[in-house]
C-alpha positions in Angstrom: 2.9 -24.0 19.5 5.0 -22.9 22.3 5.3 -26.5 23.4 8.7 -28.0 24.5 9.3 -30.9 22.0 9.8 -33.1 24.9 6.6 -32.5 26.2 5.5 -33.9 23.1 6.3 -37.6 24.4 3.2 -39.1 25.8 4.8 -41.9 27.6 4.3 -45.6 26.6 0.7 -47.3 25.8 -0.2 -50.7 26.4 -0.3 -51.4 22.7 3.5 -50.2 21.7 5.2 -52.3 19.6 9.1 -52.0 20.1 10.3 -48.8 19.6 6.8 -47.7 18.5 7.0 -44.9 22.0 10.3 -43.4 20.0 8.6 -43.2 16.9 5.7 -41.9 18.2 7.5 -39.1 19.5 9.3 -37.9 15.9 6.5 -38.0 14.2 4.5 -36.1 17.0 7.9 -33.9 16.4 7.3 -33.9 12.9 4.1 -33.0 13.1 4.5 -29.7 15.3 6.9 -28.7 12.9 4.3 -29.4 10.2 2.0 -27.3 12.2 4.5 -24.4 12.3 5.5 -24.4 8.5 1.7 -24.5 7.7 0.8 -21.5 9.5 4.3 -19.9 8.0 2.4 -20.9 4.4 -1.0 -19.8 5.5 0.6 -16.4 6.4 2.5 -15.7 3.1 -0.4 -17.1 0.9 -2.9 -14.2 2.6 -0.3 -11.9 2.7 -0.1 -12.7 -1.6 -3.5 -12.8 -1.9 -3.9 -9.3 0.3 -1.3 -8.0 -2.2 -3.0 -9.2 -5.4 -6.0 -7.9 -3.9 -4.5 -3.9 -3.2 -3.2 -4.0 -6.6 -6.5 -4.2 -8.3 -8.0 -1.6 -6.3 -5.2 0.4 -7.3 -6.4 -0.7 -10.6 -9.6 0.9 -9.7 -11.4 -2.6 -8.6 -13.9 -2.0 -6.0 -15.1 -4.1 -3.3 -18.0 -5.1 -5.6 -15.3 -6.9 -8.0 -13.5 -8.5 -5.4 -16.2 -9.9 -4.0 -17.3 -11.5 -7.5 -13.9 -12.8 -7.5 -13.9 -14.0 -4.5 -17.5 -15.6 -5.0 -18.3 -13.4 -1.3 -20.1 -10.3 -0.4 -18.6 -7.0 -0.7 -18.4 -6.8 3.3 -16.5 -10.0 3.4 -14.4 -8.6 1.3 -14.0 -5.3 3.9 -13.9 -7.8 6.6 -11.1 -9.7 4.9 -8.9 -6.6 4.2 -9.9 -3.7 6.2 -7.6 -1.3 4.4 -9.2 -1.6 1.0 -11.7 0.7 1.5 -9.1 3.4 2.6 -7.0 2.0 -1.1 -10.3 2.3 -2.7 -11.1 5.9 -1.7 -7.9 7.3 -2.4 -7.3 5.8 -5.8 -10.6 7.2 -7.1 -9.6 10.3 -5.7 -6.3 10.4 -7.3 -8.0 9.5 -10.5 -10.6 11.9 -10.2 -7.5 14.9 -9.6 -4.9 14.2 -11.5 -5.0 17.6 -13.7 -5.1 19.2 -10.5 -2.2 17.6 -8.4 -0.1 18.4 -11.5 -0.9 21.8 -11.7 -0.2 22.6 -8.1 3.0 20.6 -8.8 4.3 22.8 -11.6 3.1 26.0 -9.5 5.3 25.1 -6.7 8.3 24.1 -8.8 7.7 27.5 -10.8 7.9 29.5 -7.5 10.3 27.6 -5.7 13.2 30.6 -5.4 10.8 32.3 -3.4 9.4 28.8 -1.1 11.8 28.3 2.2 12.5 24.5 2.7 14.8 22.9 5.2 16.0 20.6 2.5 16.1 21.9 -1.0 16.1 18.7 -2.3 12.5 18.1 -1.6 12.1 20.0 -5.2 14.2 18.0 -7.3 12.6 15.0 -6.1 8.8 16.8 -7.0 10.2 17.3 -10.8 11.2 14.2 -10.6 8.2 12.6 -9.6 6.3 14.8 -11.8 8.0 13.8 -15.1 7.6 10.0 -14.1 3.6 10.9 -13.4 3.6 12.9 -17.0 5.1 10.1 -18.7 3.4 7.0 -17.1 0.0 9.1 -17.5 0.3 10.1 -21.0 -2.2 8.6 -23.4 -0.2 8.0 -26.3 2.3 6.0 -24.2 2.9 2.4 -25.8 0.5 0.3 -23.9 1.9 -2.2 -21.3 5.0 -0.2 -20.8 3.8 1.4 -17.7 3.3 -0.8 -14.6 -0.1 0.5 -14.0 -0.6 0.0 -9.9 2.9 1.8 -9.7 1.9 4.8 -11.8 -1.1 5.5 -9.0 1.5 4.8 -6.0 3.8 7.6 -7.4 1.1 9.2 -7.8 -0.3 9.1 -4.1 3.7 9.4 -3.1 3.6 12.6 -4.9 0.7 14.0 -2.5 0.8 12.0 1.1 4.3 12.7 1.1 5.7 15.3 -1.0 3.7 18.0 -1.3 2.5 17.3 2.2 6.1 17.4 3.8 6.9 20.5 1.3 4.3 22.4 2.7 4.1 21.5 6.7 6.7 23.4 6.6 7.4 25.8 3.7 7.9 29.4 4.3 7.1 32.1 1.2 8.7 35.6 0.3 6.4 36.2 -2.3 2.5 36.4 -3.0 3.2 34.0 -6.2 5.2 31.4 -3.5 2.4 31.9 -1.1 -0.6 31.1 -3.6 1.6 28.2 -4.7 2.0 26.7 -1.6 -1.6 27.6 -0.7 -2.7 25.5 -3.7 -0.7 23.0 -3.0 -2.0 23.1 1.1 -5.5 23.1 -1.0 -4.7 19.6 -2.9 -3.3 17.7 0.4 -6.6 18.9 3.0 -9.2 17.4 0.1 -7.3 14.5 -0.2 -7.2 14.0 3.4 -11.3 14.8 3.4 -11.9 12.7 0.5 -9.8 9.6 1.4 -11.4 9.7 5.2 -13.7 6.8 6.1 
């Protein structure tokens, strides 16, 4: 496609008709930039479909669903999008935890006088995180109100980022602190382990 358009112009054949070489030429044009858009169109359709396909294994899909979907094999479908397997493996892990990741949550915020952050802010944003994960994973919540893939994405925000940024570098000044940010330390290494291929 790197192709100068005026490379494009073949020359005249024997069979040209007036201005049939001219012609020949835009539509040759016409046809590159054809070429161009269609790839453009190709790109953005797998890039939708690769989306569509992340947000049901967020919706705990697994490769076996997609490939019924997709009429394939389950390893067509990891062909396809490599980094499902990696989506699939957290989700259930996150799934699988959730009690848990909320409990170190509330331990940290409950012993944060005594935890030593660079930024401060870091625990506003965890209560705030952890009140959006309360509400959007509480049971008696009006159905269809929560955006369901989002709900796991804060979720995995809450421990690939948070908590793991909180405690790379948190400092303690008391044993409470300590085991808080312990726990927490716990929660980030087995979701590393667990969402490992």
């Amino acid at each position: 496609m790197n192709q100068k358009l005026s490379e494009l112009d073949p020359g005249d054949k024997s069979t040209d008709v007036g201005d049939e070489r001219r012609r020949r030429h835009d539509a040759l044009c016409a046809l590159r930039h054809a070429l161009v858009e269609e790839e453009r169109v190709i790109r953005q359709a797998a890039a939708s479909t690769e989306a569509a396909a992340s947000t049901a294994m967020w919706l705990g899909a697994s490769l076996a669903d997609l490939a019924t979907v997709t009429g394939k094999s389950r390893q067509a479908a990891r062909k396809r999008w490599p980094s499902l397997g990696v989506v699939h493996r957290r989700r259930l892990w996150l799934g699988n935890h959730v009690d848990e990741i909320r409990w170190a949550v509330r331990v940290v915020l409950e012993n944060q006088a005594d935890i030593v952050v660079v930024d401060r802010g870091v625990f506003d944003e965890l209560a705030s995180l952890d009140a959006r994960v309360g509400r959007d994973f509480d049971e008696t919540a009006v159905q269809g109100t929560v955006d369901a893939a989002e709900r796991w994405h804060i979720l995995d925000r809450v421990v690939t980022s948070v908590l793991r940024g909180l405690v790379e570098s948190a400092e303690t000044t008391s044993g409470q602190a300590e085991y808080a940010v312990f726990g927490a330390k716990g929660i980030v290494g087995y979701y590393d382990h667990a969402s490992e291929g």
